[in-house]
C-alpha positions, -999 to +999 in steps of 0.1 A: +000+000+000+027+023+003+044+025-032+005+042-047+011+066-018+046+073-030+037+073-066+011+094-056+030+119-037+053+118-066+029+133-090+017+155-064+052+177-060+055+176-101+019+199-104+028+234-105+025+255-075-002+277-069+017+311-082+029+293-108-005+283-119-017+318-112+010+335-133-002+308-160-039+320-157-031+354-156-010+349-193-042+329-205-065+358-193-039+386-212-038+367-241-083+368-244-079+405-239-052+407-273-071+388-290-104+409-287-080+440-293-070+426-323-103+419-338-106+457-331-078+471-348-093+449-376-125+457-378-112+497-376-087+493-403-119+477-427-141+504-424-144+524-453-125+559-455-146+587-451-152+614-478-144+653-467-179+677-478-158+706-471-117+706-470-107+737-452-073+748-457-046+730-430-013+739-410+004+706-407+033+717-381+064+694-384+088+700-354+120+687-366+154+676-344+181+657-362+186+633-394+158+612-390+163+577-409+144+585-442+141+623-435+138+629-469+112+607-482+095+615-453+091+654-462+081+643-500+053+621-487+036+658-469+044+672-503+025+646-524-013+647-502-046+647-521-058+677-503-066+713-520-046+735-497-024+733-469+012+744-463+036+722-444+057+743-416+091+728-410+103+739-370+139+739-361+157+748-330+190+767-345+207+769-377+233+742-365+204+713-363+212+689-388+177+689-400+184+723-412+201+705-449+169+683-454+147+710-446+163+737-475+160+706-502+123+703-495+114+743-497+137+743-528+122+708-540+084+720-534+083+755-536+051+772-515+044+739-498+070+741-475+082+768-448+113+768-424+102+783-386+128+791-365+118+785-328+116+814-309+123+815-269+116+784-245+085+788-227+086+752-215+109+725-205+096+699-228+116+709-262+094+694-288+062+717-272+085+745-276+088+744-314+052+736-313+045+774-295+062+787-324+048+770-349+011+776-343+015+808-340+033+812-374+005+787-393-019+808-416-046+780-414-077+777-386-070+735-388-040+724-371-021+690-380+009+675-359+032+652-374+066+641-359+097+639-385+098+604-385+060+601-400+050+592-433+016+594-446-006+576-475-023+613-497-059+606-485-038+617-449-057+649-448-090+643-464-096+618-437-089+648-411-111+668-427-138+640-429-135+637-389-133+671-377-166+683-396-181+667-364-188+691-338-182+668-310-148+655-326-118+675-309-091+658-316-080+633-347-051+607-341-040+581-360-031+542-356+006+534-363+029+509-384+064+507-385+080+506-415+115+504-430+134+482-406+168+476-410+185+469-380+173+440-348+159+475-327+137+488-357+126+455-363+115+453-324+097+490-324+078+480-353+065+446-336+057+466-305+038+489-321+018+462-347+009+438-315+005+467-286+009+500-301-019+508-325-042+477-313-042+491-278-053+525-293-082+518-314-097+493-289-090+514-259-114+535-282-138+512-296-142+491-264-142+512-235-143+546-246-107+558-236-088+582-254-052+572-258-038+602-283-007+594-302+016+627-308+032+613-340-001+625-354-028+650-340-051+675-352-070+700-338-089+730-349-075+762-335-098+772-318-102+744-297-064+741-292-071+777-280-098+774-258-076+748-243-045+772-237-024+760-265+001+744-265+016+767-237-010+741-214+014+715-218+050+731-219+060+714-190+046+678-194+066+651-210+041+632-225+020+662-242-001+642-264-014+617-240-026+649-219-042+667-246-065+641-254-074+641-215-083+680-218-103+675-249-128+655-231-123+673-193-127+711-205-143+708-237-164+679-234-159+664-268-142+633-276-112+620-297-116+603-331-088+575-342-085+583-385-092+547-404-058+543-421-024+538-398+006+562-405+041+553-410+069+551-388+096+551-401+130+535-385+157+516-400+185+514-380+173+517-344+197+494-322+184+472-293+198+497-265+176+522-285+149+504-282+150+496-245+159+532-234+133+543-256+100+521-237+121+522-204+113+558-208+080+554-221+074+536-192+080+563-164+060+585-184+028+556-185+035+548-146+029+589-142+002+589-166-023+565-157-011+556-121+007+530-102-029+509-101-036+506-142+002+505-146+007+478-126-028+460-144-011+465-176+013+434-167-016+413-181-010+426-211+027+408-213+017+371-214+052+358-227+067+380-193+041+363-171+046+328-184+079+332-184+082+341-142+059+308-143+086+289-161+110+303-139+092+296-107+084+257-120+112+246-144+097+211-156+084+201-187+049+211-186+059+245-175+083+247-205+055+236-228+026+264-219+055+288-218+060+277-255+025+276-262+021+313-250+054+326-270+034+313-306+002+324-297+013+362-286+039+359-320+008+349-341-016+376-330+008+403-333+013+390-370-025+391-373-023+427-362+006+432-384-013+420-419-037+444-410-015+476-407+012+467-430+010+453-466+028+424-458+032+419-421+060+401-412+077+369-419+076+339-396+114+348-387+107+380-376+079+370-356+101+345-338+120+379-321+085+388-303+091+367-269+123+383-270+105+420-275+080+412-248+105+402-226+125+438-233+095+453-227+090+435-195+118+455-181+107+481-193+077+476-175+095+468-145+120+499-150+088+519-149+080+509-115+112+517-100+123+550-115+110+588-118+136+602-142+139+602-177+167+615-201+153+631-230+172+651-260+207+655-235+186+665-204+175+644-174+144+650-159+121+639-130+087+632-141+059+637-114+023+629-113+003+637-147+039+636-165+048+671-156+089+674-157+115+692-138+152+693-143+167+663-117+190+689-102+162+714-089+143+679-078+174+673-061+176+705-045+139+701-033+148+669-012+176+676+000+158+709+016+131+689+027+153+662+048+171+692+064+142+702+076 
């Protein structure tokens, strides 16, 4: 009677634990909730574009900092829009920005579609915001569009705009995005992050649950809602602008934000893999001051390959190994699902092999988030507080050391 006991007991200690199961459940549970935001971003992306009655003339302000990878092309893509009238403002900090050479070839290249704006003063700390105070103020055009460097657009870009804003209630139009142009092992990452989290997270945060998650590679306003809002002087000294513009749209001028049909392009080619983890390490500080330490810490569901992966970690046996597996090709085939939807080819089966590797990044990221309150941005490092709003480390120093000497 005793060896069934042992046997028994045997196949007792080789069940996993009760956090491992947990961690398990909580992977299966993360993976349902991808899977519905897929179907979203899906369902979005097949909706037929929407056709402008009226195309009011449009500012699209372009704050630029460096030699973006495909500057160029870029620029011509803003050139090349099926829209009646609009000018494109290109801002720059100083004559020594490298930007400065791309810039003069498109305002030769495209004469009257393109201006240069010099920024003028600092009335923030947040530098991108800064050129964005100048350049409003030197746009001609009541409709404002934002568009990072790094963007490229399809030409129905701006009719789509138009189309949204004729609502009343719309005050803000932002866009889903797709990576494009990969080159290096970091690119390739970003642009998996953004196919399987990225722009599904956006458009179902939308469609689901009604939240408004604004993406600052692409926003447009109408000025005077921007104005009634403060401008862009409201945010001067937040570090994630976008993400609090689309909270005042609803809070002070109680309209909503719209999400345009087609995705833009980002473009990246030769991002490294330290690039890409400083870049979402950062990201994260900015989300953990965003949303607060309670969603920030709910978005861990979010990362099944990170929580199957603890799982593995806390019960190394082959069953373990197995769901771990199990939830690395299931997370790789619905980011590709998302992919094929944004992109016109997705990604191949190799690439998608690099996603439990890019979760797992992103993990730490996560986890990076949870610990820290700084951020370097653009040569500066700053402490972030509550609602992203930023302040050079050395005056946060200052602060507590004050405060324990008191």
């Amino acid at each position: 009677m005793r060896r069934p006991r042992a046997a028994f007991a045997e196949r007792e200690t080789s069940l996993p634990s009760h956090p491992t199961l947990a961690l398990f459940a909580a992977a299966a549970v993360g993976l349902v909730f991808l899977s519905v935001q897929c179907v979203a971003l899906r369902r979005h992306l097949r909706e037929p574009a929407r056709t402008p009655r009226h195309t009011p003339p449009i500012s699209i302000l372009k704050p630029l900092c460096g030699l973006d990878d495909g500057l160029a092309a870029n620029l011509a893509s803003f050139a090349a829009l099926d829209y009646p009238d609009y000018e494109v403002l290109l801002g720059l900090r100083s004559v020594e920005d490298l930007a400065l050479g791309p810039a003069r070839e498109a305002a030769q290249r495209f004469p009257g579609r393109f201006r240069i704006v010099f920024q003028r003063g600092e009335p923030g700390l947040n530098p991108k915001v800064n050129q964005l105070v100048t350049l409003a103020r030197a746009a001609r055009h009541g409709v404002l569009v934002v568009s990072d460097s790094n963007v490229r657009v399809e030409p129905g870009y701006l009719a789509g705009i138009a189309a949204l804003l004729e609502d009343e209630a719309v005050g803000l139009v932002t866009h889903p995005i797709a990576g494009v142009g990969e080159a290096r092992v970091g690119s390739l990452l970003d642009h998996l992050h953004l196919a399987g989290s990225v722009a599904p997270g956006v458009v179902a945060a939308k469609r689901l649950v009604g939240r408004d998650i604004v993406v600052g590679k692409s926003m447009a306003f109408r000025r005077r809602d921007l104005e009634a809002l403060g401008g862009f002087e409201a945010v001067k000294d937040v570090l994630a602008e976008d993400y609090v513009l689309g909270l005042l749209v609803g809070r002070a001028l109680g309209k909503r934000v719209a999400v345009g049909q087609r995705p833009i392009q980002n473009v990246s080619e030769r991002r490294t893999v330290r690039d890409f983890a400083a870049r979402y390490a950062r990201w994260s500080v900015l989300q953990r001051q965003a949303v607060g330490p309670f969603v920030y810490s709910a978005q861990a569901l979010l990362n099944p390959v990170l929580l199957a992966s603890a799982a593995a970690l806390l019960d190394r046996t082959p069953a373990s190994l197995g769901l771990l597996a199990t939830t690395c090709a299931a997370k790789a085939a619905l980011d590709g699902a998302s992919a094929r939807a944004l992109r016109p080819c997705g990604f191949r089966v190799r690439e998608l092999a690099l996603v439990p590797a890019k979760d797992l990044v992103i993990g730490g990221a996560w986890m990076w988030g949870l610990l820290r309150r700084d951020v370097a941005w653009r040569g500066t490092r700053l402490v972030v507080r509550r609602g992203t709003r930023i302040e050079p480390a050395t005056l946060a120093a200052v602060e507590c050391e004050t405060a324990v000497r008191a």
